[in-house]
Phi, psi and omega in degrees: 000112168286115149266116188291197185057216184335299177263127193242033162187126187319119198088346168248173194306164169291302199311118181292119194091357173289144175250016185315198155280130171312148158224353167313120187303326191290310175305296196302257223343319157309287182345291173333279170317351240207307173273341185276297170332314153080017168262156208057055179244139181292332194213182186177121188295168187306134144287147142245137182306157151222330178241175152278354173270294179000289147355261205329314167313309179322124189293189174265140180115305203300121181281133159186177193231084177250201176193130157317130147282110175313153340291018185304147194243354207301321181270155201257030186211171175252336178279158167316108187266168142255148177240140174227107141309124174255357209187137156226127143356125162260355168254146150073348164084322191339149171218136164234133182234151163203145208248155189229106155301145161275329165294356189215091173293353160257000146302092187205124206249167170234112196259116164251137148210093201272341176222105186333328199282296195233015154276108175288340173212198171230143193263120175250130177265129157270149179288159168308143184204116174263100190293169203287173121265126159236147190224137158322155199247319185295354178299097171252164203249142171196106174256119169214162168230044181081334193275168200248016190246335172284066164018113164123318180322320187291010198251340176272095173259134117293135192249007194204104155132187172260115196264147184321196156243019186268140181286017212218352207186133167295075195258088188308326170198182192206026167251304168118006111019126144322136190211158158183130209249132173234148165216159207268134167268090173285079154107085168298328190300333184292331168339288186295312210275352163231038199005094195263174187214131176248117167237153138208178175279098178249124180279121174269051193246070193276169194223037197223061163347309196279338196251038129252351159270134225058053194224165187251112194296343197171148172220143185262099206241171155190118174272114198256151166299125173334295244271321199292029175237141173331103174327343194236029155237120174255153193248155195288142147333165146289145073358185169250322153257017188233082178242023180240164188266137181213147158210114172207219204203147139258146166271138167239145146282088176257158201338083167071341185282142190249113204248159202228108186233125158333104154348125160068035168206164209256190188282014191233015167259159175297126149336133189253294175208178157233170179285127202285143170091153157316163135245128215234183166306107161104030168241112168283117179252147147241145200219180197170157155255147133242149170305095209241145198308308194302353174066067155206165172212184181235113174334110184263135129238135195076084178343030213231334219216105122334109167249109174300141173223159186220130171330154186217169158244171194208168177262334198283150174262146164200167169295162165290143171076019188229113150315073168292173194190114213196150197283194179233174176307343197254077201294158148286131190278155145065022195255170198192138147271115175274349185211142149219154191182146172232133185217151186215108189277110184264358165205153196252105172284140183219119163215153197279082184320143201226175193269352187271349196268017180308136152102344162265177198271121170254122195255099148257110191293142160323127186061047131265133196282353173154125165262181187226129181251104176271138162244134199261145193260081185210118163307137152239140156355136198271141203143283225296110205237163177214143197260180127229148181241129234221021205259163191084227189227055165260158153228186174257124164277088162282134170229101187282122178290001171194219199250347169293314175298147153196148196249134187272055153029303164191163189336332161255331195292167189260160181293108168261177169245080193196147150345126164224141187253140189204130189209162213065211209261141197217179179211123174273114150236129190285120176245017224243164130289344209275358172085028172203009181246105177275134164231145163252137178216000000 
């Protein structure tokens, strides 16, 4: 350390050229600072507060770890703080300190005590404390709801057919004509490697019950590259007449039920499922894939009800990187979307809960498959709450990091160490003493 003047080094004489023990006044003073400030110390004992001059001694700069001597009120919490003076007087002693509770850390207070003289304490403000949001930051999206004024509409085309004339509703034709709706997939392996989800709505208002039955209302493809599938899955050979990989689905009318069939097969093939109820003029279904790391996905209906599918090979061509939606030979007049959407969630959140996170919000957007919420086997505050939110048919993954943790579910259930799923809008609350028995409500 270069000190300028008389000593050009820490340890040598005032006198120039002496190699003596410092006596420079100017070293104790650093010295001073450096012990009343208390910075670069690894650990640091308790202050305990008993007046406001206490405080007020302090220098600017100065670091500690303090607490009110009981019975003393000077500090505006009973809990352990960290403290920093930022600001001094050149008169008068004044101070301005700000304070960190340590059990609530979003607790953070401010102390003015501008004159030693005639403040008898120090006036503490608490700050503003905007609790957090999470969310996936990575996710995209592409919506439309057929109108052409509605963002997303150009990610959807028809590439076949005529579109209708309703302002309300996505009509590949109104003739009965071959129709077939493409929409562009950015990066299919992502489909899988970040279960991604393809839905819409399909309006059903042909206006002949009987001249739809048994005809294939739509078949749904997307044709994927060899090279995205995983060395330990295996997919059928290519063929000379089957030679591309696909995974989709057909819809059929069979005696009135809108039925869900294996690519490249006929009605006399087995079912993957079907829509509970007749379906008549003016019935909205919903349908869909979703996506798995394991490279297969599944077939929606309601978005709710799952048929696991697997690549196939097909003889049909379509582009790569493409969603088709495509009429069957015989089209159905009059058919429509009221909704479509594609998402490809490029990150899964996953986060540890902390004690700074008190008061915030965990958001998993609609058609996103889920985050995850670690609870840290470290006590919190009894209270101590966070909301979550859910919409559609996502939820929030609470996760106990070990067996210390455990969470109650409802009202009757026992505290366990398991997975809890919480879906719509919930509430995480630490209800324990032990700081680690979590309840949803």
């Amino acid at each position: 350390m270069i000190i300028t003047g008389n000593s050009t080094h820490i340890g040598a004489g005032a006198t120039g050229g002496s190699t003596g023990p410092a006596d420079d006044p100017r070293i104790d003073g650093i010295k001073k600072a450096l012990d009343d400030t208390q910075i670069g110390l690894p650990r640091q004992p308790i202050m305990w507060v008993s007046t406001a001059d206490d405080l007020s001694s302090l220098p600017v700069g100065a670091y500690r770890f303090a607490r009110n001597k009981a019975p003393s009120k000077v500090l505006p919490t009973d809990s352990y703080v960290y403290l920093e003076v930022t600001g001094k007087r050149d008169t008068a002693g004044g101070s301005c300190i700000q304070i960190v509770e340590y059990l609530s850390p979003q607790k953070i207070w401010t102390g003015i005590r501008n004159n030693t003289n005639t403040d008898a304490e120090f006036t503490w403000i608490r700050q503003p404390f905007t609790p957090g949001l999470f969310t996936p930051a990575g996710d995209i999206s592409r919506w439309t709801a057929g109108i052409d004024s509605t963002a997303g509409t150009a990610d959807w085309k028809i590439t076949r057919g005529t579109r209708g004339p309703s302002a309300y509703y996505l009509q590949p034709t109104n003739t009965g004509q071959q129709w077939e709706i493409q929409h562009p997939i950015s990066g299919v392996a992502d489909l899988f490697r970040y279960q991604g989800r393809v839905r819409f709505n399909f309006y059903y208002t042909a206006s002949d019950d009987a001249a739809t039955e048994g005809k294939d209302l739509l078949e749904v493809r997307l044709v994927i590259p060899d090279d995205i599938i995983p060395s330990k899955v295996t997919v059928p050979p290519p063929t000379p007449d089957r030679p591309y990989l696909a995974v989709g689905f057909i819809v059929r009318r069979v005696n009135g039920q809108l039925k869900v069939y294996d690519l490249d097969t006929d009605i006399t093939s087995p079912q993957l499922s079907a829509i509970s109820g007749s379906t008549w003029r003016g019935t909205t279904s919903k349908f869909g894939m979703t996506f798995y790391s394991g490279f297969y996905c599944y077939a929606m209906k309601d978005y709710s009800n799952y048929r696991r599918i697997t690549p196939v090979r097909t003889g049909v061509n379509t582009p790569v990187n493409t969603l088709c939606i495509r009429s069957g030979d015989n089209p159905v007049r009059e058919t429509g979307f009221s909704y479509l959407e594609s998402r490809i969630p490029r990150e899964i959140l996953t986060h540890r809960l902390t004690l700074e996170d008190v008061g915030a919000t965990f958001y998993c957007p609609y058609a996103y498959p889920h985050t995850s919420l670690i609870l840290p086997d470290t006590p919190f505050p009894t209270g101590f709450s966070i909301n979550l939110i859910a919409e559609g048919n996502t939820s929030n993954i609470v996760h106990p990091e070990n067996k210390n943790v455990t969470i109650i579910t409802g009202s009757d259930a026992l505290p366990a160490s398991s997975d809890a799923y919480a879906s719509s809008k919930k509430q995480l609350i630490q209800v324990g003493p032990d700081g680690k028995t979590w309840s949803i409500i």
